[in-house]
N, C-alpha and C positions, 0 to 999 in steps of 0.2 A: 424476474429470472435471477438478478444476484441475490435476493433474500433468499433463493432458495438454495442458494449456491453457496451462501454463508452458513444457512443450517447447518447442511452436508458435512462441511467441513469443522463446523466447529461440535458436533454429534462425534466425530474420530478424535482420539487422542493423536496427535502428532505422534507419538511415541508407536503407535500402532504400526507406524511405516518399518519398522524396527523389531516386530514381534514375530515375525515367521522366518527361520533359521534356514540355511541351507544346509544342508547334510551333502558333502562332498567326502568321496572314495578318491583319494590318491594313489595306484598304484595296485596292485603289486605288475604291472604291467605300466610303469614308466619312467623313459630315459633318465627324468631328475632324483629318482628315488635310489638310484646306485644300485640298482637289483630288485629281487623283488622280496621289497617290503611296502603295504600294503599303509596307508595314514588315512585313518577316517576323519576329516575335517568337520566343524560346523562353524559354520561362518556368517557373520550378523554383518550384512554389506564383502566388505573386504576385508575384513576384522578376525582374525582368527580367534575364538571364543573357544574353543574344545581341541583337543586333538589328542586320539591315539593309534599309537605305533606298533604295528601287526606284524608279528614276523612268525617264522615255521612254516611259510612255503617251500621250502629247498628240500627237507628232510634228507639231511645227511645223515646223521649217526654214526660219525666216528668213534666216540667214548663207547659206543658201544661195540664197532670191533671194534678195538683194541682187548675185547674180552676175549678174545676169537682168533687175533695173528698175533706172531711171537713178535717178539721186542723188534728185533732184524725188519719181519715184514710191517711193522707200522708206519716204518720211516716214511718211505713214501706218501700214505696217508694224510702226514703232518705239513707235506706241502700243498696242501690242497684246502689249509685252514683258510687263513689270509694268504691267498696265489700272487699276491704284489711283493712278499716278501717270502718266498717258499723256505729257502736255506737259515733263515732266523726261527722260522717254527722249527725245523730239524734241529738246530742249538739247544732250545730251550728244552724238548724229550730228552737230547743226549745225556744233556747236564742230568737232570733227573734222574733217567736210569741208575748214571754213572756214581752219583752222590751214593743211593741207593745200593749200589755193588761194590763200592769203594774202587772204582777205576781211576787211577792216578792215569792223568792225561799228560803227555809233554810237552814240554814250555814250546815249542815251534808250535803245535795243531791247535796252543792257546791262545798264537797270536795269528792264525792263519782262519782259527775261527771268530777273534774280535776283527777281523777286518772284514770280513765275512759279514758280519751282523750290520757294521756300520754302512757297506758295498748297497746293502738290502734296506735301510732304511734311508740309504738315497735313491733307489730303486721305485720302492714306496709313495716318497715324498715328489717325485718328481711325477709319477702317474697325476698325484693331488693335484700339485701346478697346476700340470696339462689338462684333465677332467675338471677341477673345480673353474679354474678360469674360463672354459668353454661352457660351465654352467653360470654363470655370470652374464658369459657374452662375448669374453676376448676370445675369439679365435685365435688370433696369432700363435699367441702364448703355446698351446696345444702342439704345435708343431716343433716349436723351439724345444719341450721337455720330452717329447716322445725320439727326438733325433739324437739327445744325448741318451735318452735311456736304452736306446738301438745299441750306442757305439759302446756301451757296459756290458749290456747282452751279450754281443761280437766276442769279448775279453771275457767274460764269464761261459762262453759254450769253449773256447780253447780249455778251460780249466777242468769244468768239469763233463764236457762232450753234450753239454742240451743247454736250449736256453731259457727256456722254463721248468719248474717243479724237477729241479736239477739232482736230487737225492743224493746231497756229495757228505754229507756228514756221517759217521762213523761212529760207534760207540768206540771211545779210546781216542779217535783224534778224526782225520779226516779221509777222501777218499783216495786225495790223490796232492803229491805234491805241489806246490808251486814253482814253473821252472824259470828259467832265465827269459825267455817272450812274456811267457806273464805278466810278470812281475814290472818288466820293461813299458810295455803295455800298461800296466795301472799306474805307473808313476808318471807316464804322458797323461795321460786322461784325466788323471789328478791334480796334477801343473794347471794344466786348461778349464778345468771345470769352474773356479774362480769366475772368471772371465763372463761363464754361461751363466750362472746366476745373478750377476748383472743385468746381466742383460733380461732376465726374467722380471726384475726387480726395475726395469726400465720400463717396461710391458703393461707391470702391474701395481706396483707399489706408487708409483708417481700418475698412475691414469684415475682423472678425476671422477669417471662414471664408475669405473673395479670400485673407487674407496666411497665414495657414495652408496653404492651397493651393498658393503660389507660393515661400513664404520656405525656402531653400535647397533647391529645386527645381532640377534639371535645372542641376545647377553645372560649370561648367569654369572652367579656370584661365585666366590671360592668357600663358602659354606655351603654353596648349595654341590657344587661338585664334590667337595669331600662326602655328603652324605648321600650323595650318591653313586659314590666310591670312584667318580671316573678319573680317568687316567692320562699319563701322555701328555702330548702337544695342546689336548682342551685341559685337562687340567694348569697346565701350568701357563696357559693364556690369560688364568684368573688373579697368577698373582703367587702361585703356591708353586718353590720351587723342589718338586720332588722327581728326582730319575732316581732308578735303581741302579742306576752304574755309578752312581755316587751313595745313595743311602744305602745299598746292599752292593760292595760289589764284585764281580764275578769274572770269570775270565781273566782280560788283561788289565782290566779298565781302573782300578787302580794306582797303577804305573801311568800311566797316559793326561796329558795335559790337554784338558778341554773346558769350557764354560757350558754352562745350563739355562738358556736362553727362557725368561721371565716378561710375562703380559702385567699388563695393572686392567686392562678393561674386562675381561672374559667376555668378547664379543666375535664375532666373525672375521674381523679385520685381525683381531691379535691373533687368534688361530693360524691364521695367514702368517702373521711375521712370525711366530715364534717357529713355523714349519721353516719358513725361507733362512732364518740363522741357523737351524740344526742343520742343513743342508751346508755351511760354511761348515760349523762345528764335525761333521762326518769326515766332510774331507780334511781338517785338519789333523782330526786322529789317523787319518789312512794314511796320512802322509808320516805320521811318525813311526806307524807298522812298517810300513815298507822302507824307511828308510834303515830302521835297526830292526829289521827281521831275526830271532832271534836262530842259530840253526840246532842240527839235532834231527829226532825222526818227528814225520808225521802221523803218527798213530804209535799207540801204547805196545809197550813188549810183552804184556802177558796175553799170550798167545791161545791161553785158555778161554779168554776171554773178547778176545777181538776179528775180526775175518782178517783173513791173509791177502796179501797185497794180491791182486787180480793177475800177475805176472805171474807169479807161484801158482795161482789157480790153474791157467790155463798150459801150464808146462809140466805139471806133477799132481799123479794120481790124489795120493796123499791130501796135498792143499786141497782139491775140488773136495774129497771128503771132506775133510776139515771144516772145509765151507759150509757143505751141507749140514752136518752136526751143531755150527756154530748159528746157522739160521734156523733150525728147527728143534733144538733140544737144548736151547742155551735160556738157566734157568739164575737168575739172580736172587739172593736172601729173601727171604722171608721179613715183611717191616712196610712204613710206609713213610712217604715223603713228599715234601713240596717241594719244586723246584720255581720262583719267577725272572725272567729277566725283561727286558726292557726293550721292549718289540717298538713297532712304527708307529703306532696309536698307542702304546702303554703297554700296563701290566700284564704279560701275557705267562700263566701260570701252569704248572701240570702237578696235580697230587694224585699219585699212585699208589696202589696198592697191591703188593705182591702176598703170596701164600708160599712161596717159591715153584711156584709150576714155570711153565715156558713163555703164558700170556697172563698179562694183569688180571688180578680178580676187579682192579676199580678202577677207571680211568676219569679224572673231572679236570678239565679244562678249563682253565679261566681267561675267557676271550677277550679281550678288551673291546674289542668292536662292540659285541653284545651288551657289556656294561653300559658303555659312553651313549650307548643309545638311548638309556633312559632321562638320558639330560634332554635329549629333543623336547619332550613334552612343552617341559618350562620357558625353553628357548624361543618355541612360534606361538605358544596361547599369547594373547593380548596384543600382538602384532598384526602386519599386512601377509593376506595372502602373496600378493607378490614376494616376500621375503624369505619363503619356506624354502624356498630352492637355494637362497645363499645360504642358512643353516643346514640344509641337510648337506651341504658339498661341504663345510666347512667340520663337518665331524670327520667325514675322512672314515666310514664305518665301510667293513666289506661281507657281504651278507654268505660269505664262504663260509668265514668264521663265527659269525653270530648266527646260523642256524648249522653249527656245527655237530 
């Protein structure tokens, strides 16, 4: 009976145990995927051997209205790219347009809109915390980022009356001042927010299962990110310190004293820190908007060009015309341009094309989420199936905007 037993087994190559793949579908139906995107795995044991990343379930098509609603009515639209940061997609159109039309904006709606952007990329980053940490496994954590991002919400519906896909940005400046609660309000919530990231960083950064989890997780190099153009918080987790509020910069950013928080590993864990210092880094900059707010108006004086304050709308004939003329017949040069700034995952782009009619002949979006996606592939091939789930949380991708 063992002679025949030894045959058996020595007739199979041992390697044989190893030769039939498993062909696993991740998704587009689940929780870990952040939406639905769709990862065909093949996996030899636990080993991730193959992997591609399927996306165009959503079917949005924004770029394509934008061929279809005038300048006015797109805005909306643009919060609805990446909805974690709505009011920074609305920035980065404005800027566009406005390059494009030659709108001098003034120095107040310049600094009302870099606080704006920074307000949103802790917005952003604090979702991350709270969903990436619960995809790891801390619970806690979730609760701790979603309580602070309530109490910003609360101070952002006073400002601009919703607290999501807020539509407060304006060609020329903004929708509506900042008044004295506001303002009060985000210099408290500023003061304190210190404190909360801490305590995030107590949660997470010092818990020995999170850095287990995460610590040389889902690594890429900084060659292999730049040729893959990606952007943001994963690129600069590899080592390569590039923001555009420093190597291109826009708005106020400039003038403003801030650091650009730099990884050496390009792994899961430094994604993590480099997110948890930009978080320091936002609010320092908000703290020096708010402290030297510049004053002046909120929106630009040519009146040819811009919609009139809602007060005049609703009190005289006139403005409500105005209004209507200015959303439906309002047509900028003829010419074409890029506009990028430096959204919550990276380079978030818009090149436009006018003929001068009243809606883009060409609208192309350059989504960052969409890019930084193509780094997954590299990041889980050759790894543990177990491990997919702390890379895909650790890209921070929102499939709003990558099937835009």
């Amino acid at each position: 009976m063992n002679t025949v037993r030894e045959e058996i087994i020595t007739t199979h190559d041992l390697n044989d145990l190893h030769a039939e793949h498993l062909e696993l579908s991740m998704g587009p139906q689940h929780p870990a995927t952040h939406g639905v995107l769709q990862i065909k795995l093949r996996l030899d044991g636990e080993r991730v051997i193959h992997a591609d990343p399927i996306v165009g379930y959503l079917h949005r098509g924004k770029e394509k209205h934008a061929e279809h609603c005038t300048y006015q009515q797109f805005f909306p639209l643009t919060d609805r790219l990446d909805y974690l940061q709505p009011l920074a997609n609305e920035v980065g159109f404005a800027l566009t347009v406005e390059t494009l039309a030659g709108i001098d904006v003034p120095l107040r709606a310049q600094a009302i809109r870099t606080l704006i952007c920074e307000l949103m990329r802790l917005s952003a980053h604090l979702i991350w915390v709270g969903i990436g940490g619960l995809d790891i496994g801390a619970t806690s954590v979730y609760f701790y980022a979603f309580r602070e991002r309530e109490s910003l919400f609360d101070i952002l519906d006073k400002l601009t009356g919703l607290r999501t896909n807020q539509e407060y940005i304006r060609l020329g400046g903004v929708g509506a001042d900042l008044d004295a609660e506001v303002i009060r309000e985000l210099r408290q919530w500023i003061a304190d927010f210190p404190k909360r990231i801490d305590e995030f960083e107590m949660l997470l950064s010092g818990n020995r299962i999170f850095y287990e989890r995460m610590k040389g997780i889902g690594r890429i190099t900084a060659q292999q990110a730049i040729d893959l153009g990606v952007t943001g918080p994963c690129l600069r987790a590899t080592g390569v310190g590039v923001d555009l509020r420093r190597a291109r910069p826009y708005l106020l950013y400039s003038e403003l004293d801030f650091e650009i928080p730099v990884g050496t590993e390009g792994d899961a864990y430094d994604r993590y820190l480099v997110r948890v210092e930009e978080l320091r880094q936002s609010t320092r900059i908000a703290e020096q908007l708010l402290k030297d707010l510049p004053s002046g108006d909120f929106i630009a004086a040519e009146l040819k060009d811009v919609l009139p304050p809602k007060g005049r709308v609703y009190t005289s004939m006139e403005e409500m015309i105005h209004q209507f003329k200015i959303v439906t017949e309002w047509c900028p040069p003829p010419g074409e341009v890029y506009q990028a700034t430096e959204a919550a995952n990276g380079e978030l782009g818009y090149y436009l094309v006018s003929t001068g009619g009243r809606s883009a002949y060409k609208l192309k979006i350059r989504a960052p989420s969409f890019v930084n996606l193509q780094s997954l592939k590299p990041m889980i091939e050759g790894g543990y199936f177990s491990d997919v789930v702390a890379s895909i949380a650790s890209l921070h991708f929102i499939m709003g905007e990558t099937d835009r």
